[in-house]
N, C-alpha and C positions, 0 to 999 in steps of 0.2 A: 521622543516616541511616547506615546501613548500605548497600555497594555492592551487595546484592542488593535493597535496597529505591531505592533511585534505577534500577537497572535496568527495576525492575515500572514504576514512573512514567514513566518515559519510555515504554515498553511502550502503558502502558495510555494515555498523554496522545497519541501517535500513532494508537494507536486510533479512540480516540472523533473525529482528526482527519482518518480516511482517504477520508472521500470529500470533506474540504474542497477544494475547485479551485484556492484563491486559494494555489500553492506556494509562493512566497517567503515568505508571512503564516507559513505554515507553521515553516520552516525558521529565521525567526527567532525565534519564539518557541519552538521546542526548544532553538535555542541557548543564548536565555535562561532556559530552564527548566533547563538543564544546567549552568549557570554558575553559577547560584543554588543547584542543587544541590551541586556540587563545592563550593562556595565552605560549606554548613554543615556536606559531609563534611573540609573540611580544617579546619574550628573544632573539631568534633567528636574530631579524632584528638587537636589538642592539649589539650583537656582527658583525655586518658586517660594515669596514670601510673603509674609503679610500684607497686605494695600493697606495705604496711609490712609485712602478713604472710604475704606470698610476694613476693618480688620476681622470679620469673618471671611473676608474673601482671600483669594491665594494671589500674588503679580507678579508677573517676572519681566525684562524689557525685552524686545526684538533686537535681534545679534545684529549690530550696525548700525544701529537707531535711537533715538531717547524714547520710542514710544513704547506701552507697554501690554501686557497683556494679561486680562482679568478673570478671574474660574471664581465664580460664588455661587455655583450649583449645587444644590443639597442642600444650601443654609437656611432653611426655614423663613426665608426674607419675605416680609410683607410689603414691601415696597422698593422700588429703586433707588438705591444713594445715589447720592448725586456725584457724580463721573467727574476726574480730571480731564483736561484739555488735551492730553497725547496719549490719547486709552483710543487702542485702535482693534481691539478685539475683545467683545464681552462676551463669556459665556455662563447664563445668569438664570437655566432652564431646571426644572424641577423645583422649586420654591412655590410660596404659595400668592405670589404678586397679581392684584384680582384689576388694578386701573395701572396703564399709564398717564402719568401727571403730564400737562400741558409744559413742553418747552425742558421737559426731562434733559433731552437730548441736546440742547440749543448749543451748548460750549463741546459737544463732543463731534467737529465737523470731520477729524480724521479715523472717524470710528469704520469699518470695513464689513465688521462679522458682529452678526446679533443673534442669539439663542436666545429666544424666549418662550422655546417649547415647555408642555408640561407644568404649565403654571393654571392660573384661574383667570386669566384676562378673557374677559365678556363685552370689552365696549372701545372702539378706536375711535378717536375725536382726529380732528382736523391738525390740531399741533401735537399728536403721542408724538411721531418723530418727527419734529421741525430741529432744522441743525444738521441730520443725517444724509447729506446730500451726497456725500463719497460713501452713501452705505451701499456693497456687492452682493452683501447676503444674509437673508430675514428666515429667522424659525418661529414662527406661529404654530408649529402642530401643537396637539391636545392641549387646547385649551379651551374656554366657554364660548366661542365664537358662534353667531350666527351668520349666515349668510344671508344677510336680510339686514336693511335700515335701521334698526333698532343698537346695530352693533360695529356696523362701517356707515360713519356721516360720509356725505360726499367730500370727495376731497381727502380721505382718511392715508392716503398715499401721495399725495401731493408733491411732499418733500423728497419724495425718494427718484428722484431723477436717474442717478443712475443704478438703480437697483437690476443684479442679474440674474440674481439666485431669491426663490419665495418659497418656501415649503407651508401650506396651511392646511396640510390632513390631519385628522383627528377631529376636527369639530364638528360641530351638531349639524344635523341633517336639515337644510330648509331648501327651496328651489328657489333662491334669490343670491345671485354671482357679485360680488361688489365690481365697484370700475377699474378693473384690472387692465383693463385696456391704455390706463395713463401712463403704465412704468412700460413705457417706448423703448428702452435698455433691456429689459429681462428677455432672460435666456430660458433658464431653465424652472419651472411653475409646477407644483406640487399639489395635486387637490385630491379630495374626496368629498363622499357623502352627496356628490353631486345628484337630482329626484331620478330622471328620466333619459334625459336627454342632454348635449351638450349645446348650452348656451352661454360661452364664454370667451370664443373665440371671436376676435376681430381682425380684419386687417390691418390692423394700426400694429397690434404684434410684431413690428417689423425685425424684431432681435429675436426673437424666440425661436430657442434652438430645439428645447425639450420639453417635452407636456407629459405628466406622470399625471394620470387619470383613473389609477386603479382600485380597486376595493372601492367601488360606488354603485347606483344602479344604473348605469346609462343602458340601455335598450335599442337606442338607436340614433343616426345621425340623420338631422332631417336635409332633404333632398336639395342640394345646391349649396350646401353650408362648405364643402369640400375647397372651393374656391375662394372662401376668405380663410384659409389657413394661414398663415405668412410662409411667401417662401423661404424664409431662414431656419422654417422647422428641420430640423434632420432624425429626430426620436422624438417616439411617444411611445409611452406605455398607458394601453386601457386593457390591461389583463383585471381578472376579477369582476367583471361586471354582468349584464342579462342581456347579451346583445341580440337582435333577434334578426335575421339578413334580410335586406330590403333592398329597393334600389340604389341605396346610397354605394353599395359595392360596385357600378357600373363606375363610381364618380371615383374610385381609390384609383386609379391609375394616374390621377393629376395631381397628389400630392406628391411634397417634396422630402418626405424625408426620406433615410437610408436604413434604419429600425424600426421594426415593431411588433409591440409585445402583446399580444392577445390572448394569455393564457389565461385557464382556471375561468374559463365562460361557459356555465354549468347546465344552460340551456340546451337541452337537445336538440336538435334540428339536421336537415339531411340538404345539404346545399343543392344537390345536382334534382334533389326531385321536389321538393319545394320553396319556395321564395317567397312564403306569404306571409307580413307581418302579425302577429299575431294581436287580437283584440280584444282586447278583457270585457266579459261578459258582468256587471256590475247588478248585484241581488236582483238577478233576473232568472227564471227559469225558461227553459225554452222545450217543447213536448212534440216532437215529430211521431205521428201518426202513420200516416202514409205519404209518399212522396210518390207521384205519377209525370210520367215524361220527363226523367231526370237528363240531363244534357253535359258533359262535360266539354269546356272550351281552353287553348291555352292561355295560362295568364297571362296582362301584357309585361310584366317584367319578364317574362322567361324568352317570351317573344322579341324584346330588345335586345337581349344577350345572345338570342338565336343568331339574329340581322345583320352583326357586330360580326365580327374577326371570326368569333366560336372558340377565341382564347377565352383564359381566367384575366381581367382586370388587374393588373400590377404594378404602380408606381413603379413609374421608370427608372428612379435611381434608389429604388430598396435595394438595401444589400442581405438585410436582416431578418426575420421573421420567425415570431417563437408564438406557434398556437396549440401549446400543452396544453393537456387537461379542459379540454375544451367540452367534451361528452361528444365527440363525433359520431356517428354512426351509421357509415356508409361504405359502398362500394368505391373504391378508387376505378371509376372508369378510361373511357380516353382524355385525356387532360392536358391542353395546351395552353401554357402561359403567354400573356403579351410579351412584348421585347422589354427584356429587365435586366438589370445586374445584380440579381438575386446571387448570393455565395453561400446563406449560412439557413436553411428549412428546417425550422422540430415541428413535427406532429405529433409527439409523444402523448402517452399517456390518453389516448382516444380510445374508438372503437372502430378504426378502420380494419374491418375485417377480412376482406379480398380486396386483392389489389393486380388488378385486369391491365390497365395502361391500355398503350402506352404514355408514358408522360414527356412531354418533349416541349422544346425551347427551352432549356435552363441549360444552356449550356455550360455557363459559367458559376454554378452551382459547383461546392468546394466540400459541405460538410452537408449531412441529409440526416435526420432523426428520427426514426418512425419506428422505436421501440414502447413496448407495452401498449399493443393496438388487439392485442387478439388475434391475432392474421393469422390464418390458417391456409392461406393459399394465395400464392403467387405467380404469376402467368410469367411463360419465359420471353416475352415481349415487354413486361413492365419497365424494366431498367431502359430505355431506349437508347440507341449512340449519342443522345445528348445527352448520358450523363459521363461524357468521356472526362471529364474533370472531379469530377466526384474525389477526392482523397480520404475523407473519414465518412463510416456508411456505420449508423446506429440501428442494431433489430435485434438488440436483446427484449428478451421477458414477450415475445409473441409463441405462437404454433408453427412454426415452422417446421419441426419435424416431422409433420406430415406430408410435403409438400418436397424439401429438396430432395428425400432419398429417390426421388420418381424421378428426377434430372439427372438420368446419366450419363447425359453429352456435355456437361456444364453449358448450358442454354440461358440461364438467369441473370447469371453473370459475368455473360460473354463480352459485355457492352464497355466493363467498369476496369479500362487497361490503368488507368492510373490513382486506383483506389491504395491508398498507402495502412488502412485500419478498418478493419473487420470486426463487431460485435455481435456474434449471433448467441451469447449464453442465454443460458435458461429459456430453451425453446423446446425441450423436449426430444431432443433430436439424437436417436440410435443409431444410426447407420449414417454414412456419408459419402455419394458416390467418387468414386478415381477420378472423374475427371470436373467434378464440380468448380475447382478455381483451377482450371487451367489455364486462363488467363488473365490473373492475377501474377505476374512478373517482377511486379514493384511494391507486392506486400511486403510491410515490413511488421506490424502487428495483426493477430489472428487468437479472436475472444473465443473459443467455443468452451467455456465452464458450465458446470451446475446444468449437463446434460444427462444423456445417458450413453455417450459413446464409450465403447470398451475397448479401444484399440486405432490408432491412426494408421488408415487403411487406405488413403487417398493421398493422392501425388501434390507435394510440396517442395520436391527439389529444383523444380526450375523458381522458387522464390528467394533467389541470390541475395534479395538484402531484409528478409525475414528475422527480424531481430528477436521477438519475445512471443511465443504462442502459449497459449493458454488455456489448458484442458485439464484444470482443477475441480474436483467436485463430480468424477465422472463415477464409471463403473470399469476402468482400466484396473486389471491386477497384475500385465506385463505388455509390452508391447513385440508387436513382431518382430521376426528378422529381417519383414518388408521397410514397416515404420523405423527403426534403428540404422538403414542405409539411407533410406531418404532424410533423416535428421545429419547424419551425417556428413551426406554429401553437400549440405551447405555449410555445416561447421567447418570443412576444412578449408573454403574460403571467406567464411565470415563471424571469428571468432568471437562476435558479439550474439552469438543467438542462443538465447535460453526460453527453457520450456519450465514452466511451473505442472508439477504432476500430484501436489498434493494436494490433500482430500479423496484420493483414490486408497480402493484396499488392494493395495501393491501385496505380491506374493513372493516370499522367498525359500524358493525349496527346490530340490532337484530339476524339475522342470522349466523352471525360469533361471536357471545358472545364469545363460548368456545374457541374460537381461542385466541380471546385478554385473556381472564383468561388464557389460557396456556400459554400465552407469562408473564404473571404475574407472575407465579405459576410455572414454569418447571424450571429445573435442567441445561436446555439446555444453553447456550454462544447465545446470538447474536451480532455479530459483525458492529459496529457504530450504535446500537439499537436509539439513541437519533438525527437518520436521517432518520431514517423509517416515510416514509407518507403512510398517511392513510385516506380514504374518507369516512364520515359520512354519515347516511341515509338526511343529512341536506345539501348535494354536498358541504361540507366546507371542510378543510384540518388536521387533527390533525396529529401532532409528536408523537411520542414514548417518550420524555423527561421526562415524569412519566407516564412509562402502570401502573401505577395501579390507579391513577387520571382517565385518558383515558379509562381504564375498567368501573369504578365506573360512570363514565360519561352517560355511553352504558346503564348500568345498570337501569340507571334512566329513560334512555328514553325508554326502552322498557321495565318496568313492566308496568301491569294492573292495575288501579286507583277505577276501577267501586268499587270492594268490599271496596277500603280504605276509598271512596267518600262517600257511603251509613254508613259506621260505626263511622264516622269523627260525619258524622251529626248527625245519632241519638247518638253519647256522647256529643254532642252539645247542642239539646236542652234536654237529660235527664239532663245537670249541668245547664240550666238554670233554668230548672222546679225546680231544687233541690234548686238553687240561690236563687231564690224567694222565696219559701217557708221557707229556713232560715232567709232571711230577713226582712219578716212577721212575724217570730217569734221570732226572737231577737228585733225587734222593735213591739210588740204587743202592749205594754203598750202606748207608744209617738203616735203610730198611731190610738189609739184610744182617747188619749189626743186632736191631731191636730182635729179629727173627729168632738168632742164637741167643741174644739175651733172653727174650721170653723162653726157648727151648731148656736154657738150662736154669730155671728159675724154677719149673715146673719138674725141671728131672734132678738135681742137686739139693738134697735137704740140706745143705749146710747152710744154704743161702735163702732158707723161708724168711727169716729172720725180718721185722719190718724196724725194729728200731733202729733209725738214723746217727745212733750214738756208738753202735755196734761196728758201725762204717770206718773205713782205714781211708785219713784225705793226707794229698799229698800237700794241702798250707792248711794253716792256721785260719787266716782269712785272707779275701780277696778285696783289694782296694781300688774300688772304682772311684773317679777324681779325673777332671779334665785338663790337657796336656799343660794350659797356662798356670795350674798349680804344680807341678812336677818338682820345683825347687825345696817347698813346703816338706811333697813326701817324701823326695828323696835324702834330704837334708834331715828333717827334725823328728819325720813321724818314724824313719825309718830306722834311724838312732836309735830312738828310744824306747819304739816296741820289740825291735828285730834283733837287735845290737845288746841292749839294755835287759831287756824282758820276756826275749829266749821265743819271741813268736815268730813262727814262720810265715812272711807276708809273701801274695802273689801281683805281682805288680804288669802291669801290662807290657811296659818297656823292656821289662827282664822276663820276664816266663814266660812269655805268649810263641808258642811254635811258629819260626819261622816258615813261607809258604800255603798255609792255610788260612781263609778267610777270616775278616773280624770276629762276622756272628758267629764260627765257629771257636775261635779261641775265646771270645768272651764265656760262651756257654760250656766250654769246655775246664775253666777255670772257677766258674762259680760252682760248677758240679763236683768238682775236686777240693773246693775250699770248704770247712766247716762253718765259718763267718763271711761277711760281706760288710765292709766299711766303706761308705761314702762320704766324700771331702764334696761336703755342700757350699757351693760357693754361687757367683752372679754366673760365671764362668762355666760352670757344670748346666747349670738349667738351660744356658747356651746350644751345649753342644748337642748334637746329633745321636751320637754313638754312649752317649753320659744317660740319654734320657733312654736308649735302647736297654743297658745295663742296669739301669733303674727299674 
């Protein structure tokens, strides 16, 4: 592969993947289509080595073959090396090579492919290729060529019998064609720069599949030339040039090909109301005064075409037709095509500004273009029952907003039962009536972005195979409860349909609850959901990254508090009241205890006394120690403080009042003990009741 052909791949592999939903799905198989790809351009390079004879040049062989293949483009070469005998592809374009040498070619008869674009060659003699008699395909663009004798001798293609392929655009402007007409083989023929008019074609062209004619000045075909076309043409491209309409359009119905590209022809002209070629006035002035008994007659071309069917002229087996950019500027009136196999019309990019119809005979018309015309109005006859084939319908970037909100029978589009793709963005268009595609059945895409619709407000549930609609870029901040059943009612049989809603200033706040829950909660696809912004009743900004966080959010802020506030509190103070009064009665006894304590603290002066030393206890100390040491205390510590050294210790297992709770014999014990010793062990920090006493 080549880095402009894994470019197209990728290109075209995202393409065909752009309305997929499933993005990760996406995203890893590009990767892996990019990894696979790299991985057989870096196989690729290593097979490409030095040429034995040129080693500026790169060569690598053809898989299955001894022959090889040569890349010396870029290398500043001023001349041709001379070529081995199994060099079956030279590409030797971009250098600065100003002559081919006679007989260059002679030992290279299995050569196929020649680039010798982008060089300085100025002058083809009779033997530049003698030898190249299996040559298929010749690059002469940009290079010094004239098209004139001084720079093709006769005979200058002689040798190229079976040549199919000629590319010679880029060179210099002259009106003299060499004898193209010898290479009897060639298919497909490349020119520019051609003066006026085309004087190149022969009948002898009996191979000639494709004629690329564009970016030149041809202005027009002269009259009868139609018929030495060959008929093996099947494409031409003469986009880019000044064509100007003559009779020669009565004679396009008897060519044979199936394409053609007539774009970027910058000359104004208005077909239906003039047909006069135009005739250049050369350093002349011309001074009308007064003009008496002025007369107008029809012209006789228009008069022909009258006589005629009163179709449009259309090559019988065209299937193709691209006349973009053309500067049209007219009314589309009634317009009937000859009998054609027309499938694929762009108008694009003109000034067809109304469009009246009907237009009819195109039955078999598949895909229709007539975006960016300006069109501000549409008649509900335009589309006529021959376009009942129609499947893809282009009218973005026109006026149409002014025009369908008035259709509120769907009248426009009553015709186009098996249209499968709809592009009407950027037309300006606010409102859209109920019933406008109601008989659209078999939509399955629907463009309206980059309008100003605030709401889908028209009926799309009978479009069962409706897969991806498109109303990003609008002025939507929620949608109805209308629009969110009719979305619905196709999602829950066709879980393929998503809607893109971003670029809208989506609102989140009390008001639009049910919006955000439905976007939580529906069956429905949104496409880049986790770029959807959204403005809170708080003017801050929240994402879509988790609607149902973002629902739950809304939620909080717009219930009502008053009833939770009043019921909060009375279970507040009924569990205090309740509080207290259990803790009056589980402590009844102690706090009638504290009672007579305080009573006689207050009425007994014998007892003011605050010194703690004054106190009569019933131990010495109290030894807190956890049950897995008890052998320690009752063994060793008890010997010899209690046994020994006359101290009275209180010990849990022996003092503690049978009957009464822990926390009360602990606290009842440390209160009566003058000390308190702890047997700090792993064992104590363990226990429960160790760290209570503690």
């Amino acid at each position: 592969y080549k880095k402009e052909d894994v470019v197209t791949i990728v290109k075209n592999y995202t393409a065909s993947l752009q309305w997929n939903t499933n993005l990760p799905y996406i995203l890893v198989t590009a990767f892996a289509l990019l990894i696979s790809c790299t991985h057989a351009i870096l196989n690729d390079i290593k097979e490409w080595k030095a040429c034995h004879f040129a080693s500026s040049c790169l060569c690598k062989t053809v898989p299955g073959s001894e022959n090889i293949i040569a890349d010396c483009s870029g290398k500043d070469l001023l001349r041709i090396p001379k070529l081995p005998h199994n060099l079956q592809n030279l590409f030797i374009q971009n250098n600065n090579i100003s002559r081919i040498e006679d007989g260059i070619f002679e030992d290279s008869s299995l050569l196929k492919t020649l680039d010798l674009s982008f060089n300085r060659i100025s002058h083809l003699r009779k033997n530049s290729f003698k030898g190249l008699q299996n040559l298929i395909s010749l690059n002469l663009s940009n290079n010094d060529l004239k098209y004139e004798n001084k720079s093709f001798e006769i005979s200058a293609f002689y040798f190229l019998e079976n040549l199919k392929s000629l590319n010679l655009k880029g060179n210099v402007n002259t009106s003299f064609v060499p004898d193209l007409w010898k290479l009897r083989s060639l298919e497909l023929l490349s020119i520019d720069y051609v003066a006026t008019k085309i004087a190149i074609l022969d009948e002898k062209f009996s191979n000639l599949k494709k004629l690329t004619a564009a970016g030149n000045r041809i202005q027009r075909i002269e009259s009868g030339t139609v018929r030495y076309f060959p008929q093996s043409l099947t494409s031409a491209d003469v986009g880019d040039n000044i064509f100007s309409f003559g009779e020669y359009v009565l004679e396009l119905k008897d060519l044979p090909i199936t394409s053609l590209e007539f774009s970027d022809n910058f000359t104004p002209h208005d077909v239906f109301d003039s047909y006069v070629e135009e005739c250049p006035l050369i350093e002349e002035t011309v001074t009308i005064n007064s003009i008496n008994n002025l007369y107008f007659y029809e012209l006789p071309f228009f008069e022909k075409w009258k006589k005629k069917s009163g179709c449009f002229p259309v090559p019988g087996k065209l299937k193709k037709v691209l006349l973009r950019s053309n500067y049209l500027q007219y009314e589309i009136h009634n317009l009937c095509f000859m009998e054609n196999e027309l499938k694929y019309l762009s108008l694009s990019d003109n000034v067809l500004h109304t469009w009246t119809g009907p237009v009819t005979n195109i039955r078999k018309l598949t895909d229709l273009d007539l975006s960016a015309n300006f069109c501000s109005n549409i008649s509900k006859t335009f589309f006529s029952p021959d376009f009942i084939n129609v499947r893809c319908l282009l009218l973005q970037n026109n006026l149409l907003g002014l025009v369908l909100p008035t259709d509120v029978d769907g009248e426009i589009f009553q015709n186009l039962y098996n249209v499968k793709y709809i592009n009407l963005s950027k037309n300006k268009i606010a409102n859209i009536p109920n019933l406008l595609f109601k008989e659209q059945h078999n939509l399955e895409r629907l463009d309206l972005s980059e309008n100003m619709i605030d709401d889908i407000n028209f009926k799309i549930s009978h479009m069962r195979k409706l897969m991806f609609m498109n109303v990003r870029n609008n002025r939507i901040s929620t949608l109805s409860q209308y629009a969110m059943n009719e979305l619905d009612s196709i999602a829950k049989e066709n879980n393929n349909l998503t809607i893109d809603l971003s670029g809208n200033n989506l609102v989140c706040n009390c008001d639009s609850l049910s919006f955000v829950k439905w976007i939580v909660n529906t069956p429905t696809n949104f496409h880049l959901l986790e770029k959807y912004e959204c403005k809170t009743s708080k003017k801050s900004i929240s994402f879509f990254r988790n609607p149902r966080e973002v629902y739950e959010t809304i939620q909080k802020e717009c219930m009502s508090y008053e009833g939770l506030i009043v019921g909060v509190t009375t279970g507040i103070l009924m569990f205090i009241f309740i509080l207290c009064g259990g803790i009056v009665y589980r402590y009844r006894w102690k706090l009638r205890y504290l009672y007579y304590m305080v009573k006689v603290k207050w009425h007994d002066p014998e007892h003011k006394s605050d010194n703690k030393d004054e106190r009569l206890y019933m131990y010495d100390a109290f030894v807190s120690y956890a049950n897995e040491d008890d052998t320690f205390v009752h063994h060793k510590l008890l010997n010899n403080l209690e046994k020994n050294g006359g101290i009275q210790l209180c010990l849990h297992k022996r003092n503690f009042l049978p009957g009464n709770d822990i926390a009360t014999n602990i606290t009842s014990a440390i209160h009566n003990s003058r000390k308190t010793i702890v047997i700090m062990s792993a064992n104590y920090l363990a226990s429960y009741w160790c760290m209570f006493e503690l």
